[in-house]
GUKE-378171 format. One record per residue: residue in three letters; x, y negated, z of N, C-alpha, C in turn. Coordinates in Angstrom, 3 decimals, padded with zeros to 6 digits. Each point is the difference from the previous one (the first is absolute). Last residue first. Layout:
zami/n.u/n.v/n.w/ca.u/ca.v/ca.w/c.u/c.v/c.w
Ala/X/Y/Z/X/Y/Z/X/Y/Z .
...
REM end
This chain:
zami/n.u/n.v/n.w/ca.u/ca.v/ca.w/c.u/c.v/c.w
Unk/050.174/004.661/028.193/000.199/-000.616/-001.300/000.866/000.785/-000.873 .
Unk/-001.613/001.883/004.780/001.184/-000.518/-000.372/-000.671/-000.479/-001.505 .
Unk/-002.427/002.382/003.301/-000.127/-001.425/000.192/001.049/-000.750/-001.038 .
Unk/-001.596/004.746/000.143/000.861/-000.425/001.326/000.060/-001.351/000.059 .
Unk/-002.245/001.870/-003.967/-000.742/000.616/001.365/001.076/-000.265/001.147 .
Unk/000.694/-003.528/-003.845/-000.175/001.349/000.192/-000.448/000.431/001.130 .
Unk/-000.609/-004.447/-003.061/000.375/000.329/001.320/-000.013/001.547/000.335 .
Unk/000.519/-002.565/-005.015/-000.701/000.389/001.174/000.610/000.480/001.317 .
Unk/-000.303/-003.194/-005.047/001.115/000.609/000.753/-000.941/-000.058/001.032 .
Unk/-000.389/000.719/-005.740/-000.605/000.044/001.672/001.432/000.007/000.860 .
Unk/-001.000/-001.227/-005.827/001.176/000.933/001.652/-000.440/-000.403/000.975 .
Unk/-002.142/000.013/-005.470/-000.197/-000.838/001.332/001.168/001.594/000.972 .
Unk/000.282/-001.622/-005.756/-001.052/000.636/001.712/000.382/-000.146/000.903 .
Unk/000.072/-000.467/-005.753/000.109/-000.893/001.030/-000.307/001.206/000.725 .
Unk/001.826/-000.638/-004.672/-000.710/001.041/000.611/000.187/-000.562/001.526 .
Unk/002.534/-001.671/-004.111/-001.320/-000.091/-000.057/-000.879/000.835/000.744 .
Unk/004.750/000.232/000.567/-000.227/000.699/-000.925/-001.945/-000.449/-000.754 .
Unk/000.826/-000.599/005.101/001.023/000.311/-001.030/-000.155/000.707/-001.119 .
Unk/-001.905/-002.608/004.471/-000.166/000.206/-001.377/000.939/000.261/-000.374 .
Unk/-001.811/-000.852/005.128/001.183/-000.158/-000.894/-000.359/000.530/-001.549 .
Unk/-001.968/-001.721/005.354/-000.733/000.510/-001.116/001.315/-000.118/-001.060 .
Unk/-001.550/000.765/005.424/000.645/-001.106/-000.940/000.088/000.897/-001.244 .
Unk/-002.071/-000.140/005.427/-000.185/000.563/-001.178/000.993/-000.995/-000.867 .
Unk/-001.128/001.567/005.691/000.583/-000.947/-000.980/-000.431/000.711/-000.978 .
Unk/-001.221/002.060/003.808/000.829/-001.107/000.660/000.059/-001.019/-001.216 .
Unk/-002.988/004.772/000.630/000.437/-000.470/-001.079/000.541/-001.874/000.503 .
Unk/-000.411/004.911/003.232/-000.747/-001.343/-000.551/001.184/-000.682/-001.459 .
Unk/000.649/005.170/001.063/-000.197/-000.964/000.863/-000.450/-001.066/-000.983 .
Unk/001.336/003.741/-002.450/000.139/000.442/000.969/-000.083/-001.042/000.739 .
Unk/-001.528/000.072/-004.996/000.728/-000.362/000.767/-000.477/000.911/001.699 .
Unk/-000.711/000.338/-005.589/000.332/000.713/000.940/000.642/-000.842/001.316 .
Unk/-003.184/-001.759/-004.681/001.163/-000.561/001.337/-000.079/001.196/001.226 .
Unk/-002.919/-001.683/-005.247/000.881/001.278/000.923/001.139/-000.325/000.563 .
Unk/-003.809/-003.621/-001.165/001.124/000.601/-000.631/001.256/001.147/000.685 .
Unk/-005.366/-002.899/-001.214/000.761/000.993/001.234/000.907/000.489/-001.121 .
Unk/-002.150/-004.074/-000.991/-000.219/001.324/-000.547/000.951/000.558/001.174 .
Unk/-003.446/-004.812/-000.899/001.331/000.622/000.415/000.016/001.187/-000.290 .
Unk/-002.356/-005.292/-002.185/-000.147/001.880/001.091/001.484/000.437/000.251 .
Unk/-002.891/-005.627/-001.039/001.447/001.428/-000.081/-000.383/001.212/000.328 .
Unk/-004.066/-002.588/-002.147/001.175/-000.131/001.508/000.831/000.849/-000.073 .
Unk/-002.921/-003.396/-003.762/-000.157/001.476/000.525/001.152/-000.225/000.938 .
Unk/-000.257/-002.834/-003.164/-001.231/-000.838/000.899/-000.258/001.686/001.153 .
Unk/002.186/001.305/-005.027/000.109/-001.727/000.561/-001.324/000.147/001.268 .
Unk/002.106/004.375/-001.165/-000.788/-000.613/-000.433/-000.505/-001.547/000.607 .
Unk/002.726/003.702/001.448/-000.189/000.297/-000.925/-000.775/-000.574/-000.930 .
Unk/003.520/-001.429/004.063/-001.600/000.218/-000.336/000.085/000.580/-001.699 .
Unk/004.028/001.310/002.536/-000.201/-000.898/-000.278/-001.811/-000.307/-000.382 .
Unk/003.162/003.240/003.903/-000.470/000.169/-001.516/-000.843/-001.289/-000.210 .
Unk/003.570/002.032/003.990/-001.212/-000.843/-000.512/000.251/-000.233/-001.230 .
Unk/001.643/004.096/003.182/-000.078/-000.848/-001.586/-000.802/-000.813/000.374 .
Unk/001.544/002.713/004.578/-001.291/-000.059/-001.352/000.430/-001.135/-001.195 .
Unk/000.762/003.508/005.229/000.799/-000.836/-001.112/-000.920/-000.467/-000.924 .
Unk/-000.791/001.873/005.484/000.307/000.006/-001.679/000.621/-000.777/-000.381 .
Unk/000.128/-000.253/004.317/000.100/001.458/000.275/000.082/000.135/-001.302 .
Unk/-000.193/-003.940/002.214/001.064/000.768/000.709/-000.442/001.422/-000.934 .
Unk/-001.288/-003.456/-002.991/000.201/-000.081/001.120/000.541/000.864/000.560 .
Unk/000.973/-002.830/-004.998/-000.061/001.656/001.074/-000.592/-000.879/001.599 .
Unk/000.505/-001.382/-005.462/-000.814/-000.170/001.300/000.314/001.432/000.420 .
Unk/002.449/-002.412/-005.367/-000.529/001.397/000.605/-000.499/-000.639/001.727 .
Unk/000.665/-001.732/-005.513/000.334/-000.274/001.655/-000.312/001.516/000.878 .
Unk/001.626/-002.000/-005.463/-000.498/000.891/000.952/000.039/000.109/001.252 .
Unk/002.021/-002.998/-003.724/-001.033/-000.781/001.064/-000.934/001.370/000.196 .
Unk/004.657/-000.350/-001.760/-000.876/000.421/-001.139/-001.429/-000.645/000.620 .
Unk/003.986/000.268/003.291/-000.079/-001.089/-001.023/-001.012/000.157/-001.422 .
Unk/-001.753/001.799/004.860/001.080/000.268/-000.962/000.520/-000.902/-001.117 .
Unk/-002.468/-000.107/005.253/-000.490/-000.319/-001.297/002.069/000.895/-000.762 .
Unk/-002.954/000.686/005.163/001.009/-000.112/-000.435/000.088/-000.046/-001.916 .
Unk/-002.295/-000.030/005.255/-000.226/-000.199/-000.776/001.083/-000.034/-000.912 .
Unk/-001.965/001.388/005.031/000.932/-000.168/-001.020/-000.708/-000.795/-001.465 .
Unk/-003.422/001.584/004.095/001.295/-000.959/000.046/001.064/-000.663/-000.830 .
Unk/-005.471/001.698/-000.161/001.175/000.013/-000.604/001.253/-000.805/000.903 .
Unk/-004.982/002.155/000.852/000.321/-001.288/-000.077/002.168/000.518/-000.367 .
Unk/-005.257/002.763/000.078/001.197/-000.393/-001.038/000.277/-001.173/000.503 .
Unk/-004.353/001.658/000.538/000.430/000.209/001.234/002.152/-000.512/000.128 .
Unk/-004.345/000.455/-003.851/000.146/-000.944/001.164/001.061/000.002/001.133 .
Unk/001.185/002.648/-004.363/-000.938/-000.031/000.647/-000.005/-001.461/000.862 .
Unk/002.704/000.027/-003.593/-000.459/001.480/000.060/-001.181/000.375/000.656 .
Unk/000.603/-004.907/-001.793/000.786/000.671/000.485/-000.662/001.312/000.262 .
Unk/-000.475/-003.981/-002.972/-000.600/000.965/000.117/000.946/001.272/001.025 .
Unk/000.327/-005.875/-000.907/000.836/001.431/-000.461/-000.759/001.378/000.455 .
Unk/001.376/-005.553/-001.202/-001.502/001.079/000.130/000.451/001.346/-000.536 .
Unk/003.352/-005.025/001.189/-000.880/001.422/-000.126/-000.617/000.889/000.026 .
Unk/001.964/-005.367/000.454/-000.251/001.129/000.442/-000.911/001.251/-000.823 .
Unk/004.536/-003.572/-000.681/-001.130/000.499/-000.099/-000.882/000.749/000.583 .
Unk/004.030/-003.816/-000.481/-000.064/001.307/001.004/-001.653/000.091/-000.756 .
Unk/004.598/-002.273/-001.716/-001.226/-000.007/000.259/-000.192/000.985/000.680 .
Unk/004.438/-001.564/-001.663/-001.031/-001.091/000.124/-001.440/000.192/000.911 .
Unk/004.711/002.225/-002.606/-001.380/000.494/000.961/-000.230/-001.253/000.798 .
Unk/002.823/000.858/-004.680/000.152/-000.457/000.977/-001.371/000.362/000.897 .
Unk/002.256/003.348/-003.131/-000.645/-001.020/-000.286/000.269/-000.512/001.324 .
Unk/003.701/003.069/-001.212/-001.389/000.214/000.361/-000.496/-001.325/-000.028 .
Unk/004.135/001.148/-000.826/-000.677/000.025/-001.238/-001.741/-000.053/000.381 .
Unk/004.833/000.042/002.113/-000.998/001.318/-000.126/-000.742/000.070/-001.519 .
Unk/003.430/-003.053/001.863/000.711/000.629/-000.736/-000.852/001.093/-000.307 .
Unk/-003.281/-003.497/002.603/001.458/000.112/000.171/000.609/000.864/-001.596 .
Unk/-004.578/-002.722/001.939/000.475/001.638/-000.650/001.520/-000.959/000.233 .
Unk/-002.788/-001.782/003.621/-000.077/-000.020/-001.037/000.970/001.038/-000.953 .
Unk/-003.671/-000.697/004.780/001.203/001.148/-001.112/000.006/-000.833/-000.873 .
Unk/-000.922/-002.489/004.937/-000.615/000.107/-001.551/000.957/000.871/-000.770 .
Unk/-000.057/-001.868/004.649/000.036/001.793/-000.012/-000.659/000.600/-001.080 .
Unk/000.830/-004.745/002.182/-001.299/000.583/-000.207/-000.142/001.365/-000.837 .
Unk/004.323/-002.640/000.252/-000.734/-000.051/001.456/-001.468/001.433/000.104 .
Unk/003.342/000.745/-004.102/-000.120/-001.305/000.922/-001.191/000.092/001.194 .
Unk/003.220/003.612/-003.509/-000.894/-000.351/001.560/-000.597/-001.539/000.565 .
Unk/002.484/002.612/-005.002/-000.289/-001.216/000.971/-000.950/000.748/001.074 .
Unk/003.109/003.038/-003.077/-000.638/-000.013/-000.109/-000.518/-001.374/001.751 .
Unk/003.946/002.350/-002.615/-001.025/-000.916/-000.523/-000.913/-000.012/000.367 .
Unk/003.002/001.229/002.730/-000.356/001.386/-001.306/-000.807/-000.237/-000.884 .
Unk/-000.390/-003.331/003.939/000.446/001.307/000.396/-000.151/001.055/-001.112 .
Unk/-000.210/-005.632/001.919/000.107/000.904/-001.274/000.606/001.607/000.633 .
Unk/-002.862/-004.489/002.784/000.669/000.886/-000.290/-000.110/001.206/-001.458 .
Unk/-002.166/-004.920/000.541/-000.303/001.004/001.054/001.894/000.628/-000.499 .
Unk/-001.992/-003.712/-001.765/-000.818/001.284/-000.786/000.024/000.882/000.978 .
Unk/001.813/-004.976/001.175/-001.428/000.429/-000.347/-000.301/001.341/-000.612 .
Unk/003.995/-002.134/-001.992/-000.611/-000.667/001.737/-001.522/000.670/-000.357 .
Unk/003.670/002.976/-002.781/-000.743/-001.234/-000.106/-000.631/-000.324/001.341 .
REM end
């Protein structure tokens, strides 16, 4: 159609870089919210970010990993949970897969020689 942008696997691109669901099933994303989020300590600034189709996200910076966990209570702030991550170098990326109803997060890190 004039105007929607590009089709790729059903799924539209038009100009303004709007998701709409495709063969996924995922809702359309429209909105951006911001979030209150109780992070581990002050000092915590998160690079990655990475959501699951069940909507479990997981925040890494270069070095942890962590769940964000939903408010427990209307008008209350996200929290997070450290989530055991043996890694050998900075934490580069995160992405999040489910199988079987069971979600988690895959780190991709920079090893003690530099190599990915």
């Amino acid at each position: 159609e004039a105007g929607r942008g590009r089709v790729d696997n059903g799924i539209v691109e038009p100009a303004a870089r709007r998701l709409y669901p495709g063969d996924s099933g995922l809702p359309l994303l429209d909105t951006v919210a911001e979030l209150d989020i109780t992070w581990p300590n002050a000092r915590f600034r998160p690079h990655a970010i990475a959501c699951a189709g069940s909507g479990q996200c997981f925040v890494a910076n270069n070095f942890l990993l962590f769940e964000l966990l939903p408010p427990s209570a209307p008008g209350s702030a996200w929290s997070t949970a450290a989530v055991p991550c043996d890694v050998d170098g900075d934490i580069l990326d995160v992405a999040a897969a489910c199988t079987g109803g069971a979600c988690r997060a895959h780190v991709l890190v920079r090893g003690p020689s530099g190599a990915v």
